[in-house]
N, C-alpha and C positions, 0 to 999 in steps of 0.2 A: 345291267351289269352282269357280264358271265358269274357263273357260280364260283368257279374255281379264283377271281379275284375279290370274294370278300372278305377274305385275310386280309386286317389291317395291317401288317407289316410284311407283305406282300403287295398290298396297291402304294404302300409306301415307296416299296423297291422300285416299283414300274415306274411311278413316276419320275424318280432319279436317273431312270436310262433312257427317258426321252432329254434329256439334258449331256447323257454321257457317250450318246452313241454316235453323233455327229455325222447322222446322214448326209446327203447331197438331196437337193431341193428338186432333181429330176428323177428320184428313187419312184421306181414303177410301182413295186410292188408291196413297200410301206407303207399302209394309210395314215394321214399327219391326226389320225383318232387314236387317242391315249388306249382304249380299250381294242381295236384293230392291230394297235403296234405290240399289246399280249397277247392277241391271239394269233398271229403271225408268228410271234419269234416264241409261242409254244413255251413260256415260260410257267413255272412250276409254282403252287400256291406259296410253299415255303421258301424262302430266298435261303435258306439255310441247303435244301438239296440240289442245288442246281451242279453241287462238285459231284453229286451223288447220281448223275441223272445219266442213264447208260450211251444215248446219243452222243454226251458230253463228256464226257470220261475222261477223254484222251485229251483233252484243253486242258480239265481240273487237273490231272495228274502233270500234264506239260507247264500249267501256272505253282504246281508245287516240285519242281524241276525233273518229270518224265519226259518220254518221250512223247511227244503230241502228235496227236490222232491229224491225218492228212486233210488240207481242208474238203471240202464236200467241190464235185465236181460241176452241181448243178447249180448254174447263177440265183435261182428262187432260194438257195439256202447259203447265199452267200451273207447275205444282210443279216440273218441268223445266225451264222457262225462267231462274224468279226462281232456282231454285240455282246455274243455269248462270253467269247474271251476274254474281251473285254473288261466284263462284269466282273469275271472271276478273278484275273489280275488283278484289278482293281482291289476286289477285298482281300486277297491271298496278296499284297506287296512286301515284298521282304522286308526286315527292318532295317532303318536306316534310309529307307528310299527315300526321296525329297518330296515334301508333297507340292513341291512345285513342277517337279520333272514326270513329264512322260514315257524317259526310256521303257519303263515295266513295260509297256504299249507298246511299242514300238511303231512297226508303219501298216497299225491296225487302227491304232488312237482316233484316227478319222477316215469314214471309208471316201475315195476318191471316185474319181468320175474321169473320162476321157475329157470333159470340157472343163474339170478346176479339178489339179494336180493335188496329191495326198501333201500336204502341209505338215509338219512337225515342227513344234516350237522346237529352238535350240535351248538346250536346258543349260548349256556351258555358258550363255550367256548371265554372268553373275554382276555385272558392271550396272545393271540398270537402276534408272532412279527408284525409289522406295514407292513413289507415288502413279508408277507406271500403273496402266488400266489395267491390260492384259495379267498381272499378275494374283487376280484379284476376281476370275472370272468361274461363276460359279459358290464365290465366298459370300454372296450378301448376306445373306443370315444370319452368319458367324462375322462379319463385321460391327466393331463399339461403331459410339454413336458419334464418340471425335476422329475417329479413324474414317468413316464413310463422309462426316464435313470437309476434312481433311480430302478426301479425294473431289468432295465437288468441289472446293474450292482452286484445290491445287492441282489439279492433273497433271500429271507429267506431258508437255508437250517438244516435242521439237525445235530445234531452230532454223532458221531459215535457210542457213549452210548446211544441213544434217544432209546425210548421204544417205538417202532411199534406195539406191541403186546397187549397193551393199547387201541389203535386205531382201533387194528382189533378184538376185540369180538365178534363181531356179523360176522366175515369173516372167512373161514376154513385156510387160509392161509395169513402171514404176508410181509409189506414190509420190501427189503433187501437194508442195506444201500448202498452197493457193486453195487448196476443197478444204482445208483447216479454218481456212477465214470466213469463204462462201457457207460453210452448216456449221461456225459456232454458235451456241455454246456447244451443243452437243456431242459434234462428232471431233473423237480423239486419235492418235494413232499409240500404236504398243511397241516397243524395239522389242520389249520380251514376246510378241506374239508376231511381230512383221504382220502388220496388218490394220485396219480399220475399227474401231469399234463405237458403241454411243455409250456415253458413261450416264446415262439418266437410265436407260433399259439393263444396264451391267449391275448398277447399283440398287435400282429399285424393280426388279422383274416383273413380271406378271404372276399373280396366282394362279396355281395351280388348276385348284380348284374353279375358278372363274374361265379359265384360259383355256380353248380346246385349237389344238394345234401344234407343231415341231417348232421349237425355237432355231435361229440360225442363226444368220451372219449377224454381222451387230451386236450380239449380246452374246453368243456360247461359244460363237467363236469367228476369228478375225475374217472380215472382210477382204478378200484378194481380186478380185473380177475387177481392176481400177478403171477399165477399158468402159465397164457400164455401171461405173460409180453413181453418177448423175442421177439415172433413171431410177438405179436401187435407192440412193437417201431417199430422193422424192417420193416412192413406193412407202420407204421406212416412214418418214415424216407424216404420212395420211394415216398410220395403222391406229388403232384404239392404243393398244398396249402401250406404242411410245407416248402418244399423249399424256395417256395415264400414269408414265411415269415419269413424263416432264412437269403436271404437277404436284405430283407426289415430292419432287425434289423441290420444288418450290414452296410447299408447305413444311419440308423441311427446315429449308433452312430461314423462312419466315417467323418461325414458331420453336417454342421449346421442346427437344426432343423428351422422351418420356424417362429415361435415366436423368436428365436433368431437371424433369417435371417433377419425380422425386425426390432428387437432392435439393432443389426450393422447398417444396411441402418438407422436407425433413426441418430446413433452417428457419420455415416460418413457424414450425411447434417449437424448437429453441430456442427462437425469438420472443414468441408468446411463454415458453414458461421462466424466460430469465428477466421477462417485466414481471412477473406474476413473484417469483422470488426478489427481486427488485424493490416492489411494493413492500413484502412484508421487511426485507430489511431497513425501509424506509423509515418505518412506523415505529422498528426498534432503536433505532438510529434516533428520532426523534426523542423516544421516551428517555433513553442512557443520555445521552444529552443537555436535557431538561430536568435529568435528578427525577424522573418520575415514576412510580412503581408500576412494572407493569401487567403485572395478573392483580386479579382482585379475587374473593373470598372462594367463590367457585369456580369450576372452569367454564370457559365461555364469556366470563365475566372480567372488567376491568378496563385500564385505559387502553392498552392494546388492542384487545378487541373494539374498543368504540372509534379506536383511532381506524381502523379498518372501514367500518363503518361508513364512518367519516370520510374515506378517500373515496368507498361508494358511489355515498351520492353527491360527491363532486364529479364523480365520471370516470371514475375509472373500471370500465365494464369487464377489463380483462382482470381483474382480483373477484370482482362479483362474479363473473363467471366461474370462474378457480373457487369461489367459496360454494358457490350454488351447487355446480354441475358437475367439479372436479371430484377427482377418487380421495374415499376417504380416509384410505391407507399412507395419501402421500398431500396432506394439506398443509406442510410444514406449518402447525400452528400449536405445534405442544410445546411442553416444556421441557426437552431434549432439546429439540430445533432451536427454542429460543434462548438456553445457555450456550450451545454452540454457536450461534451467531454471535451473539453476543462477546463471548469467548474471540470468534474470528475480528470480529469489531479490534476489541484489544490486541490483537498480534499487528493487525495493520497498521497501526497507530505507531504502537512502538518500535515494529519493522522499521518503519520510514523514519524514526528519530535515531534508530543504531546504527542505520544505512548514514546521518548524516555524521555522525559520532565516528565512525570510521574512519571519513573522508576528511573529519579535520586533523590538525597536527596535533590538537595533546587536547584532554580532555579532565575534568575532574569529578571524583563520586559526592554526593550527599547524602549523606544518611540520616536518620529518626526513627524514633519507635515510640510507639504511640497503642493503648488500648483500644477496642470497641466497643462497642454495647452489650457484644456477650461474652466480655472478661475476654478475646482471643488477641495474644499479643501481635503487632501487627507493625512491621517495619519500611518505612515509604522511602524509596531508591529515587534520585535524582540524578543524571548529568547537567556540567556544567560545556560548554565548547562554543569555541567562534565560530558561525557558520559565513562563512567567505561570499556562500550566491546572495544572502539577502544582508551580508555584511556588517553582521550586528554578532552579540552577546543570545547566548539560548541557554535557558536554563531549564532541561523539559523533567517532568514528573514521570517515570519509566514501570510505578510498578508497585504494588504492596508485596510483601514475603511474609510466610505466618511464620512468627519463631517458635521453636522448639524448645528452647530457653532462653534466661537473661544474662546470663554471664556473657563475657566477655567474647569468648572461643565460640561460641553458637554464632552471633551477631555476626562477628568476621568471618565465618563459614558461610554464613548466607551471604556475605556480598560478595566473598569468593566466587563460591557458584553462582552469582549470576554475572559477575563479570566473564568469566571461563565460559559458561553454556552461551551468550550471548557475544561471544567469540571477540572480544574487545581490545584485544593487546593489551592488556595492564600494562607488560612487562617495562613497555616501550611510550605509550602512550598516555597513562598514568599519571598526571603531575600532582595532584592535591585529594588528598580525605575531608572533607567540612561535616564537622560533628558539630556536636553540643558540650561544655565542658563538663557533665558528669563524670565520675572515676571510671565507670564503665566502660567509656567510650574514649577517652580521655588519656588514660593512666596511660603513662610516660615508660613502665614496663611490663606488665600484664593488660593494658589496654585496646581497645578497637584499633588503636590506630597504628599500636605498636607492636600488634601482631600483623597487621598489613604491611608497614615495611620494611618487614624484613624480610617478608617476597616481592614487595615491588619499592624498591629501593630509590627510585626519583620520585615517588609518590611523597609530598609533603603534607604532615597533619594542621591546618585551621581550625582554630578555634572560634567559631561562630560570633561575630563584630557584634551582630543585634543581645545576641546572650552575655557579651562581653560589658555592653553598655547596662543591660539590664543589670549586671550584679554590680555594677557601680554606685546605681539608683539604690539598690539593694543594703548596700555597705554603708551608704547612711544610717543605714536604723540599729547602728552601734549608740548614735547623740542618742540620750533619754528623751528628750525633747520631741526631738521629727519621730521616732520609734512610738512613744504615746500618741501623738498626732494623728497620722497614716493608721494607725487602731480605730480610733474615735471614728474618725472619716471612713473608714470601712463600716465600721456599725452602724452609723448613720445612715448611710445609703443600704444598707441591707436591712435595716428598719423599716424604711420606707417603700423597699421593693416587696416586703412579704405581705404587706395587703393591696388592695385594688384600690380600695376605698383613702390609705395615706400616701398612693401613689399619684391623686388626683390632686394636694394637697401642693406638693413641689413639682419643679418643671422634669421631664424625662431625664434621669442622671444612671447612665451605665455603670455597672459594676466596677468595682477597682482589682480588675484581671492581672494577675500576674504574670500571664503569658501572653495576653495581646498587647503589647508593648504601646504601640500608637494612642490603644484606647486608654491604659492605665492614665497617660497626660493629657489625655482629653480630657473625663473626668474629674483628674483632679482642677483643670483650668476652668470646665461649669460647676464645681463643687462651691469654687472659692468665688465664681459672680454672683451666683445666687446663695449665697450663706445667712445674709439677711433674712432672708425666707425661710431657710429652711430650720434657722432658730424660733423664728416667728412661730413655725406648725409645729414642730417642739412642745415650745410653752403652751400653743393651745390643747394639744395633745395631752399634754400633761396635768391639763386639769378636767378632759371629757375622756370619754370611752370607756375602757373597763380595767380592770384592775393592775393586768399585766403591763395595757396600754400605757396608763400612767406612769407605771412603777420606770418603765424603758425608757418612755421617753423622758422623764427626767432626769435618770440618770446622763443621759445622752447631753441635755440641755445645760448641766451641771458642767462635763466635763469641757464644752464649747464655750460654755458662758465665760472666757475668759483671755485675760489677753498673753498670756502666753498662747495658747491655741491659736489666737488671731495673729499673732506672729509667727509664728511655725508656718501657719497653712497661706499666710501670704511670700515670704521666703521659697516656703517649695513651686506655690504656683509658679514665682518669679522663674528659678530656674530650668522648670519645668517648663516652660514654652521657649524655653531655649534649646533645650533638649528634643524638643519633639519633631521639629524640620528634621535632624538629621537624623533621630530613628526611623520617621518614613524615607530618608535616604538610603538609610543601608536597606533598606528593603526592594529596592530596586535592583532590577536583574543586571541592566547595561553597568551596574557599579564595579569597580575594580577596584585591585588592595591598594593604588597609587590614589584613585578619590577616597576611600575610606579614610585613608591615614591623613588626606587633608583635612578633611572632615573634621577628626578626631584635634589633630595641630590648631585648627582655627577655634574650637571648644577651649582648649587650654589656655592659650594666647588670650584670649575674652574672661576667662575664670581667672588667671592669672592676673592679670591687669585688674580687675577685683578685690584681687587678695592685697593688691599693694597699695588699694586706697579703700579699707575695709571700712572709712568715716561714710564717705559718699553712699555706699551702699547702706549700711544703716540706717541712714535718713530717710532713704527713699523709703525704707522696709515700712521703721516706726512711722512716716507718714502715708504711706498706703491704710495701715492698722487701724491709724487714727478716724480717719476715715469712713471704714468699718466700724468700729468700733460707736461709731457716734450714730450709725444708722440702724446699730439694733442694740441704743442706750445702757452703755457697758455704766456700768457704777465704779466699774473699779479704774481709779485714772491714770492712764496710759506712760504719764510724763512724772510718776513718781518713780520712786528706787523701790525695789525688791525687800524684802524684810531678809536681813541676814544675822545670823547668829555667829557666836563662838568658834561651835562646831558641829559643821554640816557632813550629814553623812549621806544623806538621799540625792545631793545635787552641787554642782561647784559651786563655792564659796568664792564667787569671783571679786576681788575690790575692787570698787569702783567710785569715783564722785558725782556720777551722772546718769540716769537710766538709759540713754544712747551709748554709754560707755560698756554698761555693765548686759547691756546685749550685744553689744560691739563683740565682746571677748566671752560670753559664756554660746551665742546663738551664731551670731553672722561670721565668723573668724572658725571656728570648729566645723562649722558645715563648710566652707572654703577649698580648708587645707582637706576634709575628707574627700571629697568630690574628684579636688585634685591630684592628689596619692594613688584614689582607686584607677584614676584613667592611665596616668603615668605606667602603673603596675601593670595592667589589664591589656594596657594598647602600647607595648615596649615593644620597638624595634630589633629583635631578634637578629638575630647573627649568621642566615639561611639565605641559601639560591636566592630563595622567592622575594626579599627585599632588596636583592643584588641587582634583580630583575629589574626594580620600580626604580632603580638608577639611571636607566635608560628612556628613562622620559625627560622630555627638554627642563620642566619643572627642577629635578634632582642633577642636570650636568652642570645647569648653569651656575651653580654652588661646589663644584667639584672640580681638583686642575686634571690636566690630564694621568699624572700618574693615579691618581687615586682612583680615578676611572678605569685604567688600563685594571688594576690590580683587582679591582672589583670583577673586569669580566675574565678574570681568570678562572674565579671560582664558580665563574656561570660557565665556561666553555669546560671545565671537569665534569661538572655535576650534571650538563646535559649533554655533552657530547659535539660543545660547538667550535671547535678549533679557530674557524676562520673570523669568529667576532670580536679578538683582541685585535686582530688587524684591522676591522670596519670601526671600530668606536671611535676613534680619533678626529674619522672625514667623517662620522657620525655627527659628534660632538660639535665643530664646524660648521657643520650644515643648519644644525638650531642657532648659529652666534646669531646675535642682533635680530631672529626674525620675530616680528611681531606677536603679540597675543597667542605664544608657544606654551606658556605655563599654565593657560587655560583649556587646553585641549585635553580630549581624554585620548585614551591607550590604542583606542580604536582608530581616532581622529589619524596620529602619530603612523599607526602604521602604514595608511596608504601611502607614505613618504616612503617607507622603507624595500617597497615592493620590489622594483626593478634594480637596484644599484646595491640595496644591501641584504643578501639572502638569510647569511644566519642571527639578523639581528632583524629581519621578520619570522624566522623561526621564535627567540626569545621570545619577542613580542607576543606572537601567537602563545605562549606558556602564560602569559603575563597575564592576558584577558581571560585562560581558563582559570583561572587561578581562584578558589571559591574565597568568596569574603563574607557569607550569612548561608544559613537554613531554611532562611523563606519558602524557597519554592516547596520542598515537602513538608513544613511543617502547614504549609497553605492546604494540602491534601486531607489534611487532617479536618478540615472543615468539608471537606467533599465525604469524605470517610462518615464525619455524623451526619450527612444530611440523606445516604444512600445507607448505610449499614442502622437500621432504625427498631423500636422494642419489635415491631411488627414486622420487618424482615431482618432477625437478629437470627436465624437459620442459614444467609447467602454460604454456600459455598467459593474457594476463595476462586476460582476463574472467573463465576459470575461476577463476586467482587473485583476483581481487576480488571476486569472488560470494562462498567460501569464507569469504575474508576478513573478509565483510560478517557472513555468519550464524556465524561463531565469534565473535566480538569482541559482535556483540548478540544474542546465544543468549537474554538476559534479555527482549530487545522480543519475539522472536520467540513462547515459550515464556509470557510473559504471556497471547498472547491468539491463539494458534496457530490455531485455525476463521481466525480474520478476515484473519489473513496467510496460510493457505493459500488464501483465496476469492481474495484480490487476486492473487496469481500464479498460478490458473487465468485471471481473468476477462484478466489480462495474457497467457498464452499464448494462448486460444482469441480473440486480435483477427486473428490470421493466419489463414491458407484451411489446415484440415488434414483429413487423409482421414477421422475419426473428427468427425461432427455436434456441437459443443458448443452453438451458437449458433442 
């Protein structure tokens, strides 16, 4: 290699203008040697002097608009000239030029020859397709990788009508479309270049470096000689270089290019790390879930990690690798990461239950408040709403709020704010508050319910049926009688639960809870089968063990041993298992205020009918007693009269000439009438929308004429905005005449009737079923609450806790369709910038 070419950005240049100089293939005096055709055209080490070069002058100055130097006279310096100018045009192009256009060139762009006339693409030609060959010659390099498939697969060809003879004016002979079919694939033609080319040698060249030789027709530039087309492809068709670049293009487009080698390798590392975050939200999913804790004492330690572990050596090598091999700056496995998931856990959950709260027509809050284990007050938010796709009743658990305070104004700010942040429409959508009746929540004008509406004004306040019923039970323990009773039976059973040893003694008998309503009558209904028993270990108690032993349980044994107690506690059994079906009714979510109140009507109707034949009951009572009584050998008998005095001031002085009489009216007549006062009281039909509503089930028309009906949805079409439902209740009303087993259906049942024919009387409807009738669902949370907020993690922060919270309480949403809620709290974690590519 000459000295003067080994500047690298000079052997650079050189080999650019064996590509840009477009000799004639019968050039005498050009050798087709890369390093012959520099030392011929005398070109300069620096490609930057050639404007500087005094031979040249008068070009460089003529390509920056002088006058330009005459060409040389001598044909040996013609080749030299026209490449010179070439060159320098070239890099001196005005702005603006087209880098498709050759005008800067002019009729130098290619040197001619007497046997193939000087060529000049038409640059005006702007009509051509996008995928033409010729526009494109020269550019492999700088061609993407869908742009060069794009050309092999698309070429722009001709049709079989196209006018060649257009193209070839200034040429004696034109192209035939026929040598298109005969050398496909390869050979194409160009309208932007009038001429021939191969788009395998256009697109994939010859290297440089490998390649010694002038490139020509075919590839740098268009084929015109059509007269010795034949001989030329078949020449072309033998050369190495087209081979090599027929399949070069073949391996193209067999195989993945390397721009899209990369974009795969990109998506299979985000593939691999969003199983790897996958896994671990698996595991946390798993534990929130299951209520289970999941760090243990140290780090490194606990179910978490063994649960890790554990997917291990089941096979999953891409977490083991992630734990083994992965960077340890980015192993999501702290406890940032794992409140944050966690945290994400809880937004998705509740996401998807406000997304469906939205979508229905009216919805209602439930609220409670409830402590934890480390004194922090803690307020658990439920909606009620009918969800239309799975055409039920939902009553989901949305959330703990820490209060700030207990009054009244806190409470109602916190449901505010989360109805508002959680973008809910109260204003509109709103129909019912379901509290509890304390005054707090309760109070008629400083309370929860009645600071809400007087901003959301179709919101109705409920009073909780289950707590309603409870203080019924409650208002019994005004009688002295059932009041000492319900005492005894509490110490009893708390007597025998404080040791282990007197617990082995009677059968399993549950606390007598005041708030778990179900279990209080359960309770008392094993208190009262096994009582024989439990008098039996009593008395033996009462004469072993130690001192406190005895002193207790005899007092205990005393106050049993007797038959007022045996009458009391079989009386309340009695109606205590009558009671107890319907308090796990109202505990049911699909219940509406239209079942509760029957509920409550058929209890009265049964208690009633009691009251008016209070002999009947009596008998049954004193022979239930009797009964007892003889199985754990009462002394005192049953079937006498009471001792009565003068004047009684401890107990009613009832007259009587019979001890069936004188329980008749101081025991079974008193417990009656209260039972039935309290429910009367407790469960009145109010004078509101919301019972205006329950009119509209076939149960309540078929008892109602039409005026009284029409009048009723008057004051449902004010209060909720429904105009057109005093004119549907009529053909409503109608429509249930005579049809069968109509009073039996629920709310639900009813409205698939009203879908198509009657629009705003499936609006009502749809109010009717949000409509809250109990607190169940969050006061249920509160059992989730103690089994996750515990002495040993009495530190949770409250996101953790409500995340927890979220995925214990709907373990059933989650676990329905687990892929799909794992995808949403990836695609939710990987929106943040983290050091592990998900995205």
């Amino acid at each position: 290699m000459p000295s003067k070419l080994k500047n690298k950005r000079g052997w650079n240049f050189i080999r650019s203008v064996a590509s840009t100089l477009n000799l004639p293939d019968d050039c005498e005096k050009i050798s087709s040697d890369t390093e012959s055709l520099a030392s011929t055209l005398n070109l300069p080490d620096d490609c930057e002097k050639i404007s500087s070069d005094t031979e040249y002058k008068g070009v460089a100055k003529g390509g920056q608009g002088g006058a330009a130097a005459p060409p040389p006279k001598d044909s040996k310096k013609v080749a030299k000239y026209n490449a010179t100018k070439v060159l320098i045009l070239k890099r001196k192009k005005p702005e603006g030029a087209s880098s498709d256009s050759d005008d800067s060139v002019g009729d130098l762009a290619r040197p001619s020859t007497s046997k193939e006339p000087n060529l000049v693409p038409d640059s005006s030609i702007n009509d051509c397709n996008k995928n033409d060959i010729g526009k494109f010659i020269g550019q492999a390099s700088m061609l993407s990788t869908e742009m060069k498939k794009e050309l092999l697969e698309n070429t722009w060809s001709p049709s079989a009508t196209y006018d060649f003879a257009e193209d070839a004016k200034h040429l004696k002979r034109k192209f035939n479309y026929s040598w298109l079919e005969t050398y496909s694939p390869w050979l194409a033609y160009s309208r932007h270049q009038k001429g021939a080319f191969c788009k395998y040698c256009t697109l994939f060249p010859p290297n440089p470096n490998s390649f010694r030789g002038v490139l020509g027709s075919f590839i740098i530039r268009p084929f015109c000689k059509f007269k010795d087309i034949h001989e030329h492809c078949k020449k072309h068709m033998e050369t190495h270089f087209h081979k090599m670049a027929l399949e070069a293009a073949k391996s193209f487009l067999g195989s993945v290019p390397v721009d899209l080698q990369l974009n795969k390798y990109s998506r299979g590392i985000i593939e691999e790390n969003r199983k790897i975050i996958t896994s671990i939200i698996s595991c946390i999913t798993f534990c929130g879930s299951h209520d289970l804790a999941l760090r243990g004492k140290h780090y490194g330690e606990g179910i978490l990690e063994d649960l890790y572990k554990l997917r291990i050596d089941a096979g999953d090598l891409v977490l083991k690798k992630h734990i083994e091999h992965g960077k340890k700056n980015a192993s999501y496995r702290s406890i940032d990461i794992q409140n944050e998931i966690i945290a994400i856990c809880g937004d998705v959950i509740k996401a998807d239950i406000v997304k469906k709260v939205k979508e229905a027509e009216a919805y209602s809050v439930l609220a409670d408040e409830t402590a934890d284990i480390s004194g922090t007050e803690q307020l658990s938010i439920g909606l009620r709403y009918f969800d239309e796709e799975a055409n039920e009743v939902q009553e989901m658990f949305v959330g703990f709020v820490e209060l700030k305070g207990l009054d009244a104004k806190s409470i109602a700010y916190c449901i505010d704010e989360f109805l508002t942040k959680e973008d809910l429409n109260p204003a509109d959508k709103c129909v019912g508050f379901g509290f509890d009746g304390c005054s707090t929540m309760s109070g008629k004008d400083g309370g929860v319910q009645a600071i809400l509406r007087k901003k959301y004004t179709k919101a109705l306040f409920f009073h909780c049926s289950s707590h309603k019923l409870n203080l019924v039970i409650n208002d019994l323990n005004i009688l002295p009688e059932i009041r000492n009773t319900m005492g005894t039976t509490k110490d009893i059973i708390n007597f025998f639960r404080e040791s282990v040893l007197r617990r082995k003694l009677v059968p399993n008998i549950a606390r007598l809870c005041e708030t778990r309503w179900s279990e209080k009558h359960k309770t008392i209904r094993v208190f009262k089968e096994n009582f024989p028993v439990i008098l039996e270990a009593l008395e033996n108690l009462s004469r072993e063990g130690n001192s406190a032993t005895r002193k207790n349980a005899f007092q205990l044994h005393a106050a049993a041993f007797k038959i007022s107690f045996i009458l009391c506690i079989t009386l309340i059994a009695k109606y205590s298992a009558l009671l107890e079906p319907v308090v796990n009714a109202l505990q049911s979510i699909a219940l509406d205020v239209v079942k509760a109140s029957q509920h409550v009507k058929r209890i009265l109707q049964l208690l009633k009918s009691h009251r008016d034949n209070p002999e009947r009951v009596t008998d049954e009572i004193i022979k239930d007693a009797t009964v007892v009584a003889e199985k754990v050998a009462l002394e005192e008998d049953i079937t006498s009269m009471p001792r009565i005095v003068g004047k009684q001031r401890h107990r009613s002085n009832h007259p009587a000439e019979s001890p069936s009489e004188f329980w008749k009216r101081s025991l079974i007549i008193p417990y009656l009438d209260s039972v039935i006062t309290s429910l009367e009281t407790r469960f009145a039909e109010e004078n509101t929308p919301s019972f205006a509503l329950s009119k509209l089930h076939p149960a309540q028309m078929q008892t109602m004429s039409v005026e009284n009906l029409t009048e009723t949805c008057e004051t449902i079409a004010q209060f909720y905005n429904l105009p057109n439902i005093k004119i549907e209740v009529e053909l409503w009303q109608q429509f249930w005449h005579n049809k069968p087993n109509s009073t039996d259906q629920t709310v639900v049942d009813i409205l698939k009737e009203a879908k198509t024919f009657f629009p705003d009387t499936e609006k009502a409807l749809k109010i009717l079923i949000a409509l809250p009738c109990t607190t169940c669902t969050v006061e249920r949370s509160f059992s989730s609450l103690r089994r996750l907020k515990t002495w040993l993690r009495s530190t949770m922060s409250e996101n953790r806790l409500n995340g927890l919270a979220m995925m214990s309480v709907h373990r059933k949403l989650i676990h329905g369709n687990l892929q799909d809620f794992n995808n949403k709290v990836v695609e939710k974690f990987t929106m943040n910038p983290r050091k592990l590519y998900f995205n």
